[in-house]
mmCIF file of the N, C-alpha and C atoms, coordinates in Angstrom:
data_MODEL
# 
_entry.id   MODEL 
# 
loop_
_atom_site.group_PDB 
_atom_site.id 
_atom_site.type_symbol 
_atom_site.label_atom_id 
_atom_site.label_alt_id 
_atom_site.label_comp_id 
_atom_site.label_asym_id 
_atom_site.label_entity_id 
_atom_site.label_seq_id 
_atom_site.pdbx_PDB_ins_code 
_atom_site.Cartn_x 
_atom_site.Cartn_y 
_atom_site.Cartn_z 
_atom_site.occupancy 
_atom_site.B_iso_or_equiv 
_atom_site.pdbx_formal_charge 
_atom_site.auth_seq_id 
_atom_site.auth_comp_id 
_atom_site.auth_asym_id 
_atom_site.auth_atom_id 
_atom_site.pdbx_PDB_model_num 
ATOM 1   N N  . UNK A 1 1  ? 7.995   -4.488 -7.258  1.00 0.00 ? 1  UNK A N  1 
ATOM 2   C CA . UNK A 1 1  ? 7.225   -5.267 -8.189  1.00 0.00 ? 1  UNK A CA 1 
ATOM 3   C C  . UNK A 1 1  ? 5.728   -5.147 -7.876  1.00 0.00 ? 1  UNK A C  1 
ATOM 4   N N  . UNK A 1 2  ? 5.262   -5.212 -6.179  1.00 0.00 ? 2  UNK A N  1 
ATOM 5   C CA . UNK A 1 2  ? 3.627   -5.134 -6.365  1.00 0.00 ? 2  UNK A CA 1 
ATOM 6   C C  . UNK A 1 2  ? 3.191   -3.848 -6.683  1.00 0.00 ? 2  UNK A C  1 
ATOM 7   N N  . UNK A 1 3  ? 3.696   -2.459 -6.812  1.00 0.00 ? 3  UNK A N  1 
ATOM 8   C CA . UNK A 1 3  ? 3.522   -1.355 -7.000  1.00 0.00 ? 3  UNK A CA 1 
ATOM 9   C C  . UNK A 1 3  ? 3.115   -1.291 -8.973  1.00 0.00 ? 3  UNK A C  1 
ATOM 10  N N  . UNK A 1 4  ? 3.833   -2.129 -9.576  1.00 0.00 ? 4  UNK A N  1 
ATOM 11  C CA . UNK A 1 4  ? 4.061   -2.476 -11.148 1.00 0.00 ? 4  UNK A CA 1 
ATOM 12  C C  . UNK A 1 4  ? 2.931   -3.351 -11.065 1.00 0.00 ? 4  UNK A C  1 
ATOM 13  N N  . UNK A 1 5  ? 2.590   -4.230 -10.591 1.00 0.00 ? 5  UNK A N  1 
ATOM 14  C CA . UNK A 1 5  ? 1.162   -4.775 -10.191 1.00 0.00 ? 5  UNK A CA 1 
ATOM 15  C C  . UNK A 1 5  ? -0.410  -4.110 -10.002 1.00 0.00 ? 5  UNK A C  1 
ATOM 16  N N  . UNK A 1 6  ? 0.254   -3.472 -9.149  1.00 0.00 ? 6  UNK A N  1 
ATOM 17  C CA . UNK A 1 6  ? -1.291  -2.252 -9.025  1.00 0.00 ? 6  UNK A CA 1 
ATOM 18  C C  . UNK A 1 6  ? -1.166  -1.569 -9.851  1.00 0.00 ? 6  UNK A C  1 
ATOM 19  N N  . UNK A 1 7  ? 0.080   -1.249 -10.827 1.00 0.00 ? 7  UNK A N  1 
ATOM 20  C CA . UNK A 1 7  ? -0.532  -0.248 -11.457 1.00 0.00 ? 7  UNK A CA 1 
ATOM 21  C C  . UNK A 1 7  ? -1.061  -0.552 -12.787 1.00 0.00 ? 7  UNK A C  1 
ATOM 22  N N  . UNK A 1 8  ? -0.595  -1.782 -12.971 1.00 0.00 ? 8  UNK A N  1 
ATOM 23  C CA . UNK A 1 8  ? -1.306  -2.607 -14.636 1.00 0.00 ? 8  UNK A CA 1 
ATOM 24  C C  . UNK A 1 8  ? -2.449  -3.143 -14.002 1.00 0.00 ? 8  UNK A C  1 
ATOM 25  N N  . UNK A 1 9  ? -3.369  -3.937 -12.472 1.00 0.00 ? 9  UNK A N  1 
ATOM 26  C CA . UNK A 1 9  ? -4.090  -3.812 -12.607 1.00 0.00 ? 9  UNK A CA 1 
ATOM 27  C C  . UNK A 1 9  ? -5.395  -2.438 -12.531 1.00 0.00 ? 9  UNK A C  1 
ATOM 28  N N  . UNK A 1 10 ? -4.534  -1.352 -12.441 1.00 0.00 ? 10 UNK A N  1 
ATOM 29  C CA . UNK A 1 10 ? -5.272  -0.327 -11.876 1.00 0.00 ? 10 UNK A CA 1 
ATOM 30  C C  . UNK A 1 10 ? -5.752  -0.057 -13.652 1.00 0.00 ? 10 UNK A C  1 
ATOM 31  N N  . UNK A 1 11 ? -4.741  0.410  -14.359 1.00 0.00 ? 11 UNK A N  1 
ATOM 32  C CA . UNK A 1 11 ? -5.056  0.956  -15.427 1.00 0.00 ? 11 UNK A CA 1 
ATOM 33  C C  . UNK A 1 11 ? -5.905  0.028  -16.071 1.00 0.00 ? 11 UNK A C  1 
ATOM 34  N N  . UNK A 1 12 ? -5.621  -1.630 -16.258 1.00 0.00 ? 12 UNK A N  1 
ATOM 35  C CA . UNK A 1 12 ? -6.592  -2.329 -16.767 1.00 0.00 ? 12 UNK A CA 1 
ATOM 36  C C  . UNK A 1 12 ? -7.736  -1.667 -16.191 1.00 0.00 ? 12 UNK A C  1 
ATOM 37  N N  . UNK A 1 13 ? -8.220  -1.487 -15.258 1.00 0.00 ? 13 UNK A N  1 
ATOM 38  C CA . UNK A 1 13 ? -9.373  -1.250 -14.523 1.00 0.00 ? 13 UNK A CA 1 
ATOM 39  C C  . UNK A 1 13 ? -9.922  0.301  -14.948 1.00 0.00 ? 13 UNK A C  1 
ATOM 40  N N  . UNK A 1 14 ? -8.991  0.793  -15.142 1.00 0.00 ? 14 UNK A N  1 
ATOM 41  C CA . UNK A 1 14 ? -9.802  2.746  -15.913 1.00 0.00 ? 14 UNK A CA 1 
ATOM 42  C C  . UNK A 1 14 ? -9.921  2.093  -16.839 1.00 0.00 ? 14 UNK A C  1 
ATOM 43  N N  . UNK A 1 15 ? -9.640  1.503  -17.904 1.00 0.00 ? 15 UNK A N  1 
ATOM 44  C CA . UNK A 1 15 ? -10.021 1.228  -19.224 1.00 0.00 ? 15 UNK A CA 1 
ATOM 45  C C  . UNK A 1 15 ? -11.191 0.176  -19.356 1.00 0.00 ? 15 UNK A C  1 
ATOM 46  N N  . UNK A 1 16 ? -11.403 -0.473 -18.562 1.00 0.00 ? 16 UNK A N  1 
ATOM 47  C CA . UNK A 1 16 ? -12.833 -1.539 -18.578 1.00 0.00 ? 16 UNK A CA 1 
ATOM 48  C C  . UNK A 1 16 ? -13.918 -0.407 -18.052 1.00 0.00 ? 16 UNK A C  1 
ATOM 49  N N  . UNK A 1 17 ? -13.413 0.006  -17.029 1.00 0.00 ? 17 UNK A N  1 
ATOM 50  C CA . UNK A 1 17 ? -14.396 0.923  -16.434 1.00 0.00 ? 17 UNK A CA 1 
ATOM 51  C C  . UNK A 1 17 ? -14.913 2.161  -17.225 1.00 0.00 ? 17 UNK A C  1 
ATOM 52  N N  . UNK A 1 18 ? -14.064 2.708  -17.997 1.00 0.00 ? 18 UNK A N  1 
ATOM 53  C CA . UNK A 1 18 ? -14.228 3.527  -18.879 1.00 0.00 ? 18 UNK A CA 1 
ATOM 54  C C  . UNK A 1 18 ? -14.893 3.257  -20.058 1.00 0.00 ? 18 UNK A C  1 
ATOM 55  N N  . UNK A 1 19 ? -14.776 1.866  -20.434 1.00 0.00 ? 19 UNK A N  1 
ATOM 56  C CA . UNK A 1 19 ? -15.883 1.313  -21.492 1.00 0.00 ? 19 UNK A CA 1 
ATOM 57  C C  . UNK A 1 19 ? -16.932 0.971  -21.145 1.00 0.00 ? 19 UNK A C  1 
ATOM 58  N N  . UNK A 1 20 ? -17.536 0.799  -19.749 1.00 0.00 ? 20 UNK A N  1 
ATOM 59  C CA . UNK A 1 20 ? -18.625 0.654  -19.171 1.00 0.00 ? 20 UNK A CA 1 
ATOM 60  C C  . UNK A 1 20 ? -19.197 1.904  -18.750 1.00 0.00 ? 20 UNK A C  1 
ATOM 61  N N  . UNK A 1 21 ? -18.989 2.942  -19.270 1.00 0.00 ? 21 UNK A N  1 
ATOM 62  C CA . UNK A 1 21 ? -19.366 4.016  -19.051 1.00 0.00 ? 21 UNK A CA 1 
ATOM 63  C C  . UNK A 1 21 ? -19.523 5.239  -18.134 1.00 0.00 ? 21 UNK A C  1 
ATOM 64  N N  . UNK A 1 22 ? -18.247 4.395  -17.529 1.00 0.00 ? 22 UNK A N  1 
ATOM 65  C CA . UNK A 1 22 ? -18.084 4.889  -15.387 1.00 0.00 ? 22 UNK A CA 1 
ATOM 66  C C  . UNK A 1 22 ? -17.377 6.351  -16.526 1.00 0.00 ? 22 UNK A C  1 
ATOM 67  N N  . UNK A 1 23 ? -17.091 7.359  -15.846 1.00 0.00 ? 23 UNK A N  1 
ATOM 68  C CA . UNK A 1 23 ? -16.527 8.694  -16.201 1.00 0.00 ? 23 UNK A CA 1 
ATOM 69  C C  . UNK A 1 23 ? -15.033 8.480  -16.090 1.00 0.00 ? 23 UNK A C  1 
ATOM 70  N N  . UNK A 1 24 ? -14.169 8.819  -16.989 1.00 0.00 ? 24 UNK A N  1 
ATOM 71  C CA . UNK A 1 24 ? -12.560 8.427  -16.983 1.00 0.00 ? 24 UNK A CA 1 
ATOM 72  C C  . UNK A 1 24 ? -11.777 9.125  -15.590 1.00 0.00 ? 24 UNK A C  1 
ATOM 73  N N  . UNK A 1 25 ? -12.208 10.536 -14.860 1.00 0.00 ? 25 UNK A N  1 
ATOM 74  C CA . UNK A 1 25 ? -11.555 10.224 -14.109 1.00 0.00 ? 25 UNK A CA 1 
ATOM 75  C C  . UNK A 1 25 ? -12.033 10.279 -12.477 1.00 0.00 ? 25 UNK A C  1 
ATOM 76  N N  . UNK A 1 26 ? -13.334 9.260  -12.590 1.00 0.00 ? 26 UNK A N  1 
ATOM 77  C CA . UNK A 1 26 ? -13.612 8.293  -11.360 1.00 0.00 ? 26 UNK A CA 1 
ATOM 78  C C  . UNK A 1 26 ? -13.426 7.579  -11.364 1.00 0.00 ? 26 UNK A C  1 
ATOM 79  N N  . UNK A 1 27 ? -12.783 6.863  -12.339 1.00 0.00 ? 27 UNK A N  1 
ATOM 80  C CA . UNK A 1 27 ? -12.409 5.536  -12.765 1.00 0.00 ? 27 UNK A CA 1 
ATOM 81  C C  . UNK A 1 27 ? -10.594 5.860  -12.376 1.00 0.00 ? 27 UNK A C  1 
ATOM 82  N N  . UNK A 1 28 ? -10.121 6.454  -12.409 1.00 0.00 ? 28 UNK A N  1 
ATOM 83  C CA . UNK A 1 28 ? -8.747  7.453  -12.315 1.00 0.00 ? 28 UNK A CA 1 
ATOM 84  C C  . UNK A 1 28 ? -8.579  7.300  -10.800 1.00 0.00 ? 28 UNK A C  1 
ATOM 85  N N  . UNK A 1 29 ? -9.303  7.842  -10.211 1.00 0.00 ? 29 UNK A N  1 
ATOM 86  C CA . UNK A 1 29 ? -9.143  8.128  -9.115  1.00 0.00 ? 29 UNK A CA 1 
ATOM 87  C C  . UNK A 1 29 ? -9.183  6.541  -8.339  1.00 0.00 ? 29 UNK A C  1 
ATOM 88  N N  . UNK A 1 30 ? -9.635  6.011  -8.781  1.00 0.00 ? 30 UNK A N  1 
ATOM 89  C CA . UNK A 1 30 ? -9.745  4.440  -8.281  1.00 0.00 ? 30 UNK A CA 1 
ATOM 90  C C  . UNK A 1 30 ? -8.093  3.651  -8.750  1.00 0.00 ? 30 UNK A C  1 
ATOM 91  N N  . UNK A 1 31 ? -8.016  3.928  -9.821  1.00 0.00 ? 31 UNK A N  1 
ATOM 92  C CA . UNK A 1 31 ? -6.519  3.420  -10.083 1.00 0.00 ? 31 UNK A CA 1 
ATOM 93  C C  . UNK A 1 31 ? -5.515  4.219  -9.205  1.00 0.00 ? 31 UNK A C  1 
ATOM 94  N N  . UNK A 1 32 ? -5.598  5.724  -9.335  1.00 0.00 ? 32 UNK A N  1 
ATOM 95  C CA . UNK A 1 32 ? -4.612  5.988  -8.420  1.00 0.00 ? 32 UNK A CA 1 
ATOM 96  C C  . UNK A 1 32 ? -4.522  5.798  -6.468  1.00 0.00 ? 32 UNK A C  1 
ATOM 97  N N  . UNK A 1 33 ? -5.961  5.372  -5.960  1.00 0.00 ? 33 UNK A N  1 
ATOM 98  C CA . UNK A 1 33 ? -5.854  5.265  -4.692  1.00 0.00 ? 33 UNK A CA 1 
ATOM 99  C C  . UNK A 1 33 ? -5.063  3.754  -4.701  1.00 0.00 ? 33 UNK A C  1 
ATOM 100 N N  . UNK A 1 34 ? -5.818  2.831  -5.872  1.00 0.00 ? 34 UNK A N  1 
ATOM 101 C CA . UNK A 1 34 ? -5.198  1.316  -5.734  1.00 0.00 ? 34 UNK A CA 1 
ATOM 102 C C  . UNK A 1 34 ? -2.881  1.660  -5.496  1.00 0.00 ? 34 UNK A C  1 
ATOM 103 N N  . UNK A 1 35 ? -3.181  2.467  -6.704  1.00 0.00 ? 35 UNK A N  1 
ATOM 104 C CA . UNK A 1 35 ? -1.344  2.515  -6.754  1.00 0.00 ? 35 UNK A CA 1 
ATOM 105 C C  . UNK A 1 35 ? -0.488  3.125  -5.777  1.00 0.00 ? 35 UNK A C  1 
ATOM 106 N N  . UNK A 1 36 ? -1.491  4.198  -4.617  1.00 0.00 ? 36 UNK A N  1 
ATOM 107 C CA . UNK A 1 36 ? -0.664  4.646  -3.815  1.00 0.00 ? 36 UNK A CA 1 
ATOM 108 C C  . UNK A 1 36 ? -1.189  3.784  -2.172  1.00 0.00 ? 36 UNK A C  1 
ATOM 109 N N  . UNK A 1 37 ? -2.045  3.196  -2.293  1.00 0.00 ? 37 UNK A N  1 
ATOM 110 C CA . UNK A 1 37 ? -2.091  1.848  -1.531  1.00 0.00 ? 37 UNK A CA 1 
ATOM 111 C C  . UNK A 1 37 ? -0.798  1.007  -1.818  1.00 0.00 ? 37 UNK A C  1 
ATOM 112 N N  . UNK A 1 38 ? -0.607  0.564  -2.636  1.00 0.00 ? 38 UNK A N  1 
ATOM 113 C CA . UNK A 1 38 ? 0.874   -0.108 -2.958  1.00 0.00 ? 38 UNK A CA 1 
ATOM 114 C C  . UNK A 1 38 ? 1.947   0.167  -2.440  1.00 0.00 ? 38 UNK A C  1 
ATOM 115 N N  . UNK A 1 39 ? 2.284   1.529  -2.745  1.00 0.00 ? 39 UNK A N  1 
ATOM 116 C CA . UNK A 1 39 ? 3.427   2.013  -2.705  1.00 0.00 ? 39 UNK A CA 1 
ATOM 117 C C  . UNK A 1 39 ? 3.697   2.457  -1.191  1.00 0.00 ? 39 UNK A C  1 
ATOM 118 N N  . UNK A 1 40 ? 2.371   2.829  -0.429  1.00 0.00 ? 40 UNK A N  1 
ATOM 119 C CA . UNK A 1 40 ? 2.196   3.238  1.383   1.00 0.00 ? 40 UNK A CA 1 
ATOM 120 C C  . UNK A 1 40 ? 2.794   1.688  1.734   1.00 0.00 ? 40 UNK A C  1 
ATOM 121 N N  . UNK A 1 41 ? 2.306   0.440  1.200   1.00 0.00 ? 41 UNK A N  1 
ATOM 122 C CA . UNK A 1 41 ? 2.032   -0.335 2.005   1.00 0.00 ? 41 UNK A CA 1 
ATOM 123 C C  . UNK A 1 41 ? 3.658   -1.028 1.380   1.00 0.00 ? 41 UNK A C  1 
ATOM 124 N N  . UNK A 1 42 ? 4.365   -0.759 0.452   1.00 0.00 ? 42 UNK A N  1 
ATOM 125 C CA . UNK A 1 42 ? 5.713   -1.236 0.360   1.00 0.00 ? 42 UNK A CA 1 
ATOM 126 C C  . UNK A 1 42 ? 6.808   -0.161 1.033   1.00 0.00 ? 42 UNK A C  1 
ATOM 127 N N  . UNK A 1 43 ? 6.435   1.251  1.728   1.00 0.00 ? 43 UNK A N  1 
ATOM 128 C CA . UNK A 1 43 ? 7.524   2.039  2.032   1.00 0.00 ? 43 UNK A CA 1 
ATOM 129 C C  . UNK A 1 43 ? 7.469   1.804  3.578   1.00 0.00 ? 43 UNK A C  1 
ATOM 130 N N  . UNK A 1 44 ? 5.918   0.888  4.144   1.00 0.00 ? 44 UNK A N  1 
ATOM 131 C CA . UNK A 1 44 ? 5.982   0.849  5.577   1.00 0.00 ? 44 UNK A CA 1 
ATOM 132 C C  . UNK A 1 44 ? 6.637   -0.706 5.816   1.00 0.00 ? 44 UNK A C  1 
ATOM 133 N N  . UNK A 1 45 ? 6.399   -1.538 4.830   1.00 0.00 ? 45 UNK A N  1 
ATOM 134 C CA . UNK A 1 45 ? 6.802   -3.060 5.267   1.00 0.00 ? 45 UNK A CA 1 
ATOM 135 C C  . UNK A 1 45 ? 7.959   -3.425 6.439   1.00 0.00 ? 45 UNK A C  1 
ATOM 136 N N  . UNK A 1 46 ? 8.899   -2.259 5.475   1.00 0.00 ? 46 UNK A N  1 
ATOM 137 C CA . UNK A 1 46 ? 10.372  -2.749 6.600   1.00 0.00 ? 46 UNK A CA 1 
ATOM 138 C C  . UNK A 1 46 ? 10.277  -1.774 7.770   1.00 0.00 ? 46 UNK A C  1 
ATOM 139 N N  . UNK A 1 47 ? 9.181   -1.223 8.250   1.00 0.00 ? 47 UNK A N  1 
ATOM 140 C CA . UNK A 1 47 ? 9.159   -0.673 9.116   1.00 0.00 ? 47 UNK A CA 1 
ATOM 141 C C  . UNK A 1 47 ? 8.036   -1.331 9.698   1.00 0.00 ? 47 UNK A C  1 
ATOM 142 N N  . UNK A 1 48 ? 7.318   -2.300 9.518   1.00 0.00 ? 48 UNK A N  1 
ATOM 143 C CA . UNK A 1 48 ? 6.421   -3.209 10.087  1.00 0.00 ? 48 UNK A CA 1 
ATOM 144 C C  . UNK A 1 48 ? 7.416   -4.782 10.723  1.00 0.00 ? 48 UNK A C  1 
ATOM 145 N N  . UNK A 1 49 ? 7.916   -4.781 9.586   1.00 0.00 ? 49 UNK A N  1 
ATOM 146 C CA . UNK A 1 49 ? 9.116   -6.119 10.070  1.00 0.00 ? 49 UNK A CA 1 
ATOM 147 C C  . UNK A 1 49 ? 9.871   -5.611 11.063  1.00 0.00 ? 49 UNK A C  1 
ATOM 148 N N  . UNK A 1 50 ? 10.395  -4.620 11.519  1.00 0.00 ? 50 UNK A N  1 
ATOM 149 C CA . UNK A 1 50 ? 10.917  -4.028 12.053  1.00 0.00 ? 50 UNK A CA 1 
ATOM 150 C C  . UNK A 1 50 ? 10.272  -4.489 13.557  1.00 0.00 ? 50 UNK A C  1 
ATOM 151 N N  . UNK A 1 51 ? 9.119   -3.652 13.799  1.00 0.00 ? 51 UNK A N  1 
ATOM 152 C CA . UNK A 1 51 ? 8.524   -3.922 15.097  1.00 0.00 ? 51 UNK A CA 1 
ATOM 153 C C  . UNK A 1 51 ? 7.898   -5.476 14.965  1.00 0.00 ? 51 UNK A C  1 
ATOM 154 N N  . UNK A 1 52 ? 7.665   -5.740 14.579  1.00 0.00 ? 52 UNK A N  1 
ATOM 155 C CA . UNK A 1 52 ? 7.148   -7.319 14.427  1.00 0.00 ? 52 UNK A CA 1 
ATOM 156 C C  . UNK A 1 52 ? 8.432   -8.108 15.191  1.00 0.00 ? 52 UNK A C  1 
ATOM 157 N N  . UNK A 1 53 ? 9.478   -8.251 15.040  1.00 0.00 ? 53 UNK A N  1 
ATOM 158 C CA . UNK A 1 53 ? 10.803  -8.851 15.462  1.00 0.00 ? 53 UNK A CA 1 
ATOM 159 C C  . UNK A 1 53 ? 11.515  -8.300 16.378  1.00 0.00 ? 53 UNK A C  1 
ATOM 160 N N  . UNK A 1 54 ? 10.706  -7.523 17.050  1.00 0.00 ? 54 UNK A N  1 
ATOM 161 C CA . UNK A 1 54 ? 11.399  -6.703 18.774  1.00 0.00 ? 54 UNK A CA 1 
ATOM 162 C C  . UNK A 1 54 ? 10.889  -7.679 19.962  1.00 0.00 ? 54 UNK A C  1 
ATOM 163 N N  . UNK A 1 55 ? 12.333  -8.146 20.466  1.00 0.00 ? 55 UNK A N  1 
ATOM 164 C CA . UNK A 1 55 ? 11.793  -8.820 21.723  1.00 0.00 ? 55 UNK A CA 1 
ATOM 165 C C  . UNK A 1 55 ? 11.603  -7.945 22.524  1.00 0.00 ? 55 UNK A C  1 
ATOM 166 N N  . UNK A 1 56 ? 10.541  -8.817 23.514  1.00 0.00 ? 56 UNK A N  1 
ATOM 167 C CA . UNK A 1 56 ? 9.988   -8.425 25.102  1.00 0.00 ? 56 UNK A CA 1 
ATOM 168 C C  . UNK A 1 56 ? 10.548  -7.450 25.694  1.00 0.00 ? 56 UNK A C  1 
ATOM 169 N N  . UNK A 1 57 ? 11.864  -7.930 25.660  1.00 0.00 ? 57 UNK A N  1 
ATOM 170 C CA . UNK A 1 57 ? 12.894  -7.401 26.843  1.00 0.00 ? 57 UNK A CA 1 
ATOM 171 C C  . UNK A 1 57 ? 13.277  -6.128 26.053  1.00 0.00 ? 57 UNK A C  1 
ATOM 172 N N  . UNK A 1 58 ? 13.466  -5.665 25.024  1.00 0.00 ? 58 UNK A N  1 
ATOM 173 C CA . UNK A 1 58 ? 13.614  -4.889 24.366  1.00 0.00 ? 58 UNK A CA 1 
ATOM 174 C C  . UNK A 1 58 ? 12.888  -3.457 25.136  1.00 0.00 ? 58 UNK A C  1 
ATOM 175 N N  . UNK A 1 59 ? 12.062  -3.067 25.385  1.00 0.00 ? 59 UNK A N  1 
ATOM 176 C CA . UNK A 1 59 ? 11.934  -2.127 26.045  1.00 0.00 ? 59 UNK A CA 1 
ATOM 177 C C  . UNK A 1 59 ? 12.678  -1.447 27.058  1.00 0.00 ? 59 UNK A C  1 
ATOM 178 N N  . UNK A 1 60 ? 13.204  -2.539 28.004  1.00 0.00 ? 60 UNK A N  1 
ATOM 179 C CA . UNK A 1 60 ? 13.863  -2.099 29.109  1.00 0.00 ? 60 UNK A CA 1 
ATOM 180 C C  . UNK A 1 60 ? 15.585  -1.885 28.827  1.00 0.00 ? 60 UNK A C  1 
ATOM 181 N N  . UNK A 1 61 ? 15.977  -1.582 27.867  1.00 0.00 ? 61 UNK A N  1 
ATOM 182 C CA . UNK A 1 61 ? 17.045  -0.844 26.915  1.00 0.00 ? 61 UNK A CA 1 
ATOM 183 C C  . UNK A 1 61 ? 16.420  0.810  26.586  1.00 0.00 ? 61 UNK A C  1 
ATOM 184 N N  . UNK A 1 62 ? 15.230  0.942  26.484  1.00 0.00 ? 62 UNK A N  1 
ATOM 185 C CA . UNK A 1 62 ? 14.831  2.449  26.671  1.00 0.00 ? 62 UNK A CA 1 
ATOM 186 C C  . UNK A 1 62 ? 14.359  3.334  27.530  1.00 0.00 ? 62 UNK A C  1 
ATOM 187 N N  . UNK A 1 63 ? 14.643  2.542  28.498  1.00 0.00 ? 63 UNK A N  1 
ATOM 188 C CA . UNK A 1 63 ? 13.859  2.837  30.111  1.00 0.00 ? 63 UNK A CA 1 
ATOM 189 C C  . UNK A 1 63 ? 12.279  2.847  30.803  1.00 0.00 ? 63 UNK A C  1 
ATOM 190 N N  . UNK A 1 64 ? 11.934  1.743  29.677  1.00 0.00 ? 64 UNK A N  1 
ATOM 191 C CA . UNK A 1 64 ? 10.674  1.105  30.246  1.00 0.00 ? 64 UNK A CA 1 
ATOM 192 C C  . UNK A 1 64 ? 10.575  0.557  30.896  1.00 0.00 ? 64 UNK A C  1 
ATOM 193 N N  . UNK A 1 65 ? 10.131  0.717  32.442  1.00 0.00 ? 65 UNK A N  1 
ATOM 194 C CA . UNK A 1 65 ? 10.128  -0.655 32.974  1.00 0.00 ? 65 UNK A CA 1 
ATOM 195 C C  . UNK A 1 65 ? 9.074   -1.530 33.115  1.00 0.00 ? 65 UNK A C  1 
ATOM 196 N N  . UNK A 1 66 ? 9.257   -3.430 32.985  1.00 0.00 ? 66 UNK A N  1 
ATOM 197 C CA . UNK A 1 66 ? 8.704   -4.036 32.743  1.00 0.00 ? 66 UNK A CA 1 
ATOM 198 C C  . UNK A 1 66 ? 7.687   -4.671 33.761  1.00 0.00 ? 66 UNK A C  1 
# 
């Protein structure tokens, strides 16, 4: 869903920007960094939750010692 987010506000945003006379695709390029910001930052989440919720001790199961 926030990916469907960035990308209606992205395109809102080429089209204002584009009536303000910015060039259509620097204005483009701004929508598409916004939409693949989205999509980086929804394919890493469960791999952020992931390490976020590793206990302490958890290392020394891979032969770290503590």
């Amino acid at each position: 869903m926030s990916v469907f987010v960035a990308l209606t506000v992205g395109l809102v945003w080429w089209i204002t920007a584009w009536a303000f006379g910015i060039k259509a695709f620097d204005a483009f390029l701004l929508t598409a960094l916004i939409v693949v910001t989205a999509a980086a930052a929804r394919i890493a989440k469960p791999f952020m939750d992931q390490l976020r919720r590793r206990e302490p001790g958890d290392m020394a199961r891979h032969g770290a010692e503590l």
